[in-house]
C-alpha positions in Angstrom: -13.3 -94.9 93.7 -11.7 -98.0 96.1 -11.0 -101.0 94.8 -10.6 -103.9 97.5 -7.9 -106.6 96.0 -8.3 -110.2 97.1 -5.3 -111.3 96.2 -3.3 -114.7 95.8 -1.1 -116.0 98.2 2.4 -115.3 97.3 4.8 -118.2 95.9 8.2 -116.8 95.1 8.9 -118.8 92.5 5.6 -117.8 90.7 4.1 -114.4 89.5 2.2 -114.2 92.2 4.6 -113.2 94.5 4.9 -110.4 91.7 1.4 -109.7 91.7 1.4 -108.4 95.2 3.8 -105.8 94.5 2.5 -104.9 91.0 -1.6 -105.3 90.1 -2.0 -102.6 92.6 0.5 -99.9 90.9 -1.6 -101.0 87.6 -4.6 -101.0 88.7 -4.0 -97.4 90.2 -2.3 -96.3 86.5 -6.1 -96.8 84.6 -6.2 -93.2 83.7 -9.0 -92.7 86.0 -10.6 -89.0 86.0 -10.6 -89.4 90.0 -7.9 -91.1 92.2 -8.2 -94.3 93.3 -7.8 -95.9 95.9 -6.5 -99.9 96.5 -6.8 -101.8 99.4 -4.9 -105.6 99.6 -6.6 -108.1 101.2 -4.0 -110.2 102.2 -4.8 -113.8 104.0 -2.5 -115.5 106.8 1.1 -115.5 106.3 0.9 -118.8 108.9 0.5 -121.9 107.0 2.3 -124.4 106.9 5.2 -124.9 104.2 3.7 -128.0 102.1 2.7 -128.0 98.4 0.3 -130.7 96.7 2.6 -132.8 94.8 2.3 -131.3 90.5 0.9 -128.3 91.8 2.4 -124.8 92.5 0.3 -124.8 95.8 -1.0 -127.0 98.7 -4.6 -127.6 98.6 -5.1 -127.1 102.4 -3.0 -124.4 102.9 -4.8 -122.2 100.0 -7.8 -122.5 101.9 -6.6 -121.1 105.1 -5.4 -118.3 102.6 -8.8 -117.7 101.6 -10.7 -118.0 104.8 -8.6 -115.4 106.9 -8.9 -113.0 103.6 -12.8 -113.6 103.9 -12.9 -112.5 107.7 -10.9 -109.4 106.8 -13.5 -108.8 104.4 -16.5 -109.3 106.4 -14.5 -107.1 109.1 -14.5 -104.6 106.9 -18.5 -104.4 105.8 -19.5 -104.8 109.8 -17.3 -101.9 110.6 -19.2 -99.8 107.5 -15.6 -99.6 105.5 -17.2 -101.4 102.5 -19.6 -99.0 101.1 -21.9 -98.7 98.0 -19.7 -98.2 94.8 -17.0 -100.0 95.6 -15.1 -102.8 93.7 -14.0 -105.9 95.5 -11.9 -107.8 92.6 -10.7 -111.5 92.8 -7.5 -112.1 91.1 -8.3 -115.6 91.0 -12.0 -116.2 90.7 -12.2 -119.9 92.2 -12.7 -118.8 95.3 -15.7 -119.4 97.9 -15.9 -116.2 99.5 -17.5 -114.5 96.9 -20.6 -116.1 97.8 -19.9 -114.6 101.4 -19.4 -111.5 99.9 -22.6 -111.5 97.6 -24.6 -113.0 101.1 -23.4 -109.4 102.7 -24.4 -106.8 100.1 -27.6 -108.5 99.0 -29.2 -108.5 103.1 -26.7 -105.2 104.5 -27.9 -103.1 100.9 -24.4 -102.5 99.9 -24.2 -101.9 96.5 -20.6 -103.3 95.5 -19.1 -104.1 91.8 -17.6 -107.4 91.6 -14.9 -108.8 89.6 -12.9 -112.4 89.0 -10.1 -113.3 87.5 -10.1 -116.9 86.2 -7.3 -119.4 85.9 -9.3 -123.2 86.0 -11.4 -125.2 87.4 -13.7 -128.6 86.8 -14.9 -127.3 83.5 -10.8 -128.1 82.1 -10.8 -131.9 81.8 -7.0 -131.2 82.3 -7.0 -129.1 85.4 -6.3 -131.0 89.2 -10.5 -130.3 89.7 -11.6 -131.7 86.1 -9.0 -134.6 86.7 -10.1 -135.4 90.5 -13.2 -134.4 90.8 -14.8 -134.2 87.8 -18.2 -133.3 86.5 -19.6 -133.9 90.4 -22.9 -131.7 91.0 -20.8 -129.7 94.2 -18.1 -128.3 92.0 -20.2 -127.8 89.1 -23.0 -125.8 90.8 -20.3 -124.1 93.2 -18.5 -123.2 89.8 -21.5 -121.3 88.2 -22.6 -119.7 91.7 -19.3 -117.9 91.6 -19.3 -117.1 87.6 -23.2 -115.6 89.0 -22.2 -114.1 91.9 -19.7 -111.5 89.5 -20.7 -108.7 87.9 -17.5 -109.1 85.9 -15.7 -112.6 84.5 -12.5 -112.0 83.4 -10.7 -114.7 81.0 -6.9 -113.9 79.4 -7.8 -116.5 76.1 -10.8 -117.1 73.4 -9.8 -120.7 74.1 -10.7 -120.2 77.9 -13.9 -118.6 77.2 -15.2 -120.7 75.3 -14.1 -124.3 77.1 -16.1 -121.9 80.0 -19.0 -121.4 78.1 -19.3 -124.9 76.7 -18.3 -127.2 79.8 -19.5 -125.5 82.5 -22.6 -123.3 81.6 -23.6 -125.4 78.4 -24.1 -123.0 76.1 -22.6 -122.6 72.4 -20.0 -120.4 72.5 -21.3 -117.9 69.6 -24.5 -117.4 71.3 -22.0 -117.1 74.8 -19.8 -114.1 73.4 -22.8 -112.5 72.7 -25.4 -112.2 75.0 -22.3 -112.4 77.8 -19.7 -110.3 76.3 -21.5 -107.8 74.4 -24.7 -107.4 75.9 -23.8 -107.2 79.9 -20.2 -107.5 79.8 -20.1 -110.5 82.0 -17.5 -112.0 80.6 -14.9 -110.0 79.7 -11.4 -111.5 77.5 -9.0 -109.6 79.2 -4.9 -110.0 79.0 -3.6 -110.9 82.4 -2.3 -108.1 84.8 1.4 -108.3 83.9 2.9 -104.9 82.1 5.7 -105.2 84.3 6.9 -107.9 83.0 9.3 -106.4 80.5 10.9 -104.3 82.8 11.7 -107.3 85.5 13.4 -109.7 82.9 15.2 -106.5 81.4 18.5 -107.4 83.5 18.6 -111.1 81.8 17.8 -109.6 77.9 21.0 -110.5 75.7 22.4 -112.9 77.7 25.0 -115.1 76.0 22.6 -118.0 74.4 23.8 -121.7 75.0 22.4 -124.6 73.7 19.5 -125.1 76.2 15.4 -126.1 76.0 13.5 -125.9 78.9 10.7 -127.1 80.3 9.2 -124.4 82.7 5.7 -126.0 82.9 4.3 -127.9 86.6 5.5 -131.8 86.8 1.9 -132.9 86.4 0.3 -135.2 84.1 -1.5 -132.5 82.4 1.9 -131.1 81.2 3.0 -134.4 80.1 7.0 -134.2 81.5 7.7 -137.7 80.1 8.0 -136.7 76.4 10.5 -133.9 77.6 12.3 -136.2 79.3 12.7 -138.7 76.7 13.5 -136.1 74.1 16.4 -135.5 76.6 17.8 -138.8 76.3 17.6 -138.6 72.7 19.0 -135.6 72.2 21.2 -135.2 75.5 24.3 -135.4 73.2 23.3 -132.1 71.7 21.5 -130.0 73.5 21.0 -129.6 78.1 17.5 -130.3 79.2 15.7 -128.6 82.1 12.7 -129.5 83.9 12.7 -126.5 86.2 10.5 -127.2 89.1 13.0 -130.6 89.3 15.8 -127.8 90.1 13.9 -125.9 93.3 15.1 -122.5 91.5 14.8 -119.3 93.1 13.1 -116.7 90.9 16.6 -115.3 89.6 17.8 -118.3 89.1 14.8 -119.4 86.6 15.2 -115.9 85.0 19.3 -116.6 84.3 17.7 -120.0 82.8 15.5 -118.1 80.5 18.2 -115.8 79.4 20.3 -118.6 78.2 17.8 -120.8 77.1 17.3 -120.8 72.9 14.1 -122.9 73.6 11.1 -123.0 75.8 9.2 -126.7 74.8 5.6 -127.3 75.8 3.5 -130.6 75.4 0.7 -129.2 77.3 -2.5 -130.6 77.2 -3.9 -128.0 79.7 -2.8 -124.7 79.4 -5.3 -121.5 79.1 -2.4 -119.1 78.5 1.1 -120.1 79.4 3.0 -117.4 80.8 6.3 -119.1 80.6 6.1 -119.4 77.4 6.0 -115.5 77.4 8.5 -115.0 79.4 10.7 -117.1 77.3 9.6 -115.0 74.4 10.7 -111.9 76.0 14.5 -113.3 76.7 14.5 -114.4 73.1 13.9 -118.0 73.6 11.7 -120.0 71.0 8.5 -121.2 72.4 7.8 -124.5 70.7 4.2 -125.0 71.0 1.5 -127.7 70.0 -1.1 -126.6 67.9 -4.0 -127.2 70.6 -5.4 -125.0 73.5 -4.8 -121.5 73.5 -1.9 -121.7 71.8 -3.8 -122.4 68.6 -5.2 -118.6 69.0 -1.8 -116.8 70.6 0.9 -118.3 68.2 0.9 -118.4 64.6 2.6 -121.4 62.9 5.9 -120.7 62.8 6.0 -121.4 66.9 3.9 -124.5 66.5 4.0 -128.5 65.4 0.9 -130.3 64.6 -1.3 -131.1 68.1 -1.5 -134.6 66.8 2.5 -135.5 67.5 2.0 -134.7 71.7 -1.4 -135.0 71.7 -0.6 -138.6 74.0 2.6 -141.0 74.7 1.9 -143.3 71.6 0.7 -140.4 69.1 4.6 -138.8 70.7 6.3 -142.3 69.7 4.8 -142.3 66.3 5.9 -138.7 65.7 8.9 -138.5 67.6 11.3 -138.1 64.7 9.1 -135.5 63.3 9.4 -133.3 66.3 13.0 -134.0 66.7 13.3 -132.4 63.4 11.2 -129.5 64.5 13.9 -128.9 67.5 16.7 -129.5 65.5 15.2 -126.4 63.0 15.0 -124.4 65.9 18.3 -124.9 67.5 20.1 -125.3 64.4 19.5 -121.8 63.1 19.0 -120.1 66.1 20.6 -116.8 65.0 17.2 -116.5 61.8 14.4 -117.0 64.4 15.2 -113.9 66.6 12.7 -111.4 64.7 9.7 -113.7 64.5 10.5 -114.3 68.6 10.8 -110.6 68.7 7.7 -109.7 66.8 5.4 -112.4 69.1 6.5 -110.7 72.2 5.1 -107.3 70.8 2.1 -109.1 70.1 1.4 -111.2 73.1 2.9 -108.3 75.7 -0.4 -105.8 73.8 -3.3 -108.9 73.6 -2.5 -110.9 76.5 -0.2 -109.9 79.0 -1.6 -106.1 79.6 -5.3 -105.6 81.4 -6.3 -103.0 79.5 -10.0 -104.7 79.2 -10.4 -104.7 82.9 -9.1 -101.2 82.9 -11.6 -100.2 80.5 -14.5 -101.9 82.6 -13.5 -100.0 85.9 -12.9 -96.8 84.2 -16.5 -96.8 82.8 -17.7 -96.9 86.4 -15.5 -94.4 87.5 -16.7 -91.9 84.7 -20.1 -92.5 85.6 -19.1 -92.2 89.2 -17.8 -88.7 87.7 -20.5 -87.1 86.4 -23.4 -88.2 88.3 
């Protein structure tokens, strides 16, 4: 079985870069009855060095990305090296050449399997395209051709499925799970490719904890920055405060961060997984979350405050000494919260940060592939 990978373009800072290097060893480690085989579709490596200010890329430059993969692509059917059976898997599902690719096996009679991975889009009021663009007819009905043209949605959170379900396609989410989950298996909740994950932070595991909260989240309104910062200049006297993307860290550097940190703080009011929050976990630092988004599902409440204290800049005023309190619990008594944060990292590393659901999916068509 072959299994053609568009992947994302590479940001070092980010797991994508990390992506490149490890979704195809995982995705060749299904316990497949055959071998399989993974080809990268990788886009130009000459774009220009900009990012989109609050955002981890630039919104002209991911495009260029995404066209060149899309001529590889259609390279590769013209020349006949696409052929009935295989897979052609997105890992980030908002992207426009799936209707290119759908275009080519529906008129050349090329029987592929689809797949997406998705991270946002308009349907999350929070996201850049919900905040800038809305509920506008284009995005919307470009939104739904993609989640049509896969044979295979694939979501890392309940929360994700069913903001999907409800903003973008209308439906209730109970009668979504079932007729897409269960019935055809278009949708499919999925952790996110990243069992490596343990292993790369390994190095920075027991590092000598200092007094240290950081936030490791976008500078975007979205992730709300201002109540970290003002929490800093209430409480600079006892604890640092870092917003990471102010400090342009190089992957090692963020890593040493984590290590030392005793807290990872989030006031998101977008977030569909929050893998830095994980990350955190697995160094040992707390992840203090608010009771909203799909932290309300991945987190029980020993990790969270009440959604109501963030949930915007005068609801944070009113609460503020409430959620100093909840920091100073956390920082206070570092030392009695390790085997709670030890026990969450088990849990989130099995349910959301392995693919085994996407493994199952593609090792159904390779059995079938098998004994036909």
């Amino acid at each position: 079985m072959k299994i053609w990978l568009i992947d994302l373009e590479s940001v070092e800072t980010r797991y994508t870069s990390e992506w490149k290097v490890h979704v195809p060893k995982i995705l060749k480690k299904t316990g497949f009855m055959n071998d399989v085989e993974v080809e990268i579709v990788e886009g130009s490596d000459d774009i220009p060095d900009a990012t989109t200010p609050g955002a981890f890329l630039n919104f002209g430059g991911t495009n260029i990305y995404k066209s060149t993969q899309i001529e590889k692509i259609a390279t590769a059917f013209t020349k006949g090296k696409i052929k009935s059976g295989d897979h052609i898997l997105f890992t980030d599902a908002w992207h426009p050449g799936i209707i290119n690719i759908k275009y080519m096996t529906e008129l050349l009679g090329i029987e592929v399997i689809t797949h997406g991975l998705w991270h946002a889009g308009s349907y999350d009021p929070a996201d850049f395209l919900g905040r800038l663009v809305g509920d506008k007819p284009w995005v919307r009905h470009a939104e739904k051709s993609f989640f049509e043209c896969f044979d295979h949605n694939y979501f890392a959170s309940d929360f994700h499925i069913d903001m999907f379900l409800e903003n973008l396609l209308g439906k209730d989410p109970r009668d979504g799970r079932m007729n897409y989950m269960q019935d055809v298996k278009k949708i499919v909740r999925t952790g996110w490719p990243m069992e490596y994950t343990q292993d790369s932070l390994a190095p920075f595991k027991g590092m000598k904890k200092r007094n240290l909260i950081l936030f490791p989240h976008r500078v975007a309104p979205e992730k709300q920055p201002d109540i970290f910062r003002d929490l800093k200049e209430t409480l600079s006297s006892d604890y640092d405060f870092v917003v990471c993307q102010d400090q342009r860290l190089s992957k090692v550097e963020y890593h040493n961060l984590l290590g030392e940190a005793k807290m990872v703080f989030s006031a998101n009011l977008q977030e569909t997984l929050g893998i830095s929050a994980y990350e955190g976990a697995l160094l040992d630092a707390f992840p203090l979350m608010p009771d909203r988004l799909s932290y309300t599902e991945m987190y029980d409440d020993y990790f969270k405050y009440p959604s109501d204290w963030t949930k915007d800049w005068d609801s944070y005023i009113a609460n503020k000494d409430k959620l100093v309190e909840k920091i100073h619990w956390v920082m206070n008594d570092y030392k009695k919260h390790e085997i709670e944060i030890s026990k969450l990292s088990t849990f989130l590393t099995d349910e959301y940060f392995s693919c085994k659901h996407l493994k199952y999916v593609l090792q159904s068509y390779n059995e079938k592939t098998s004994t036909s």
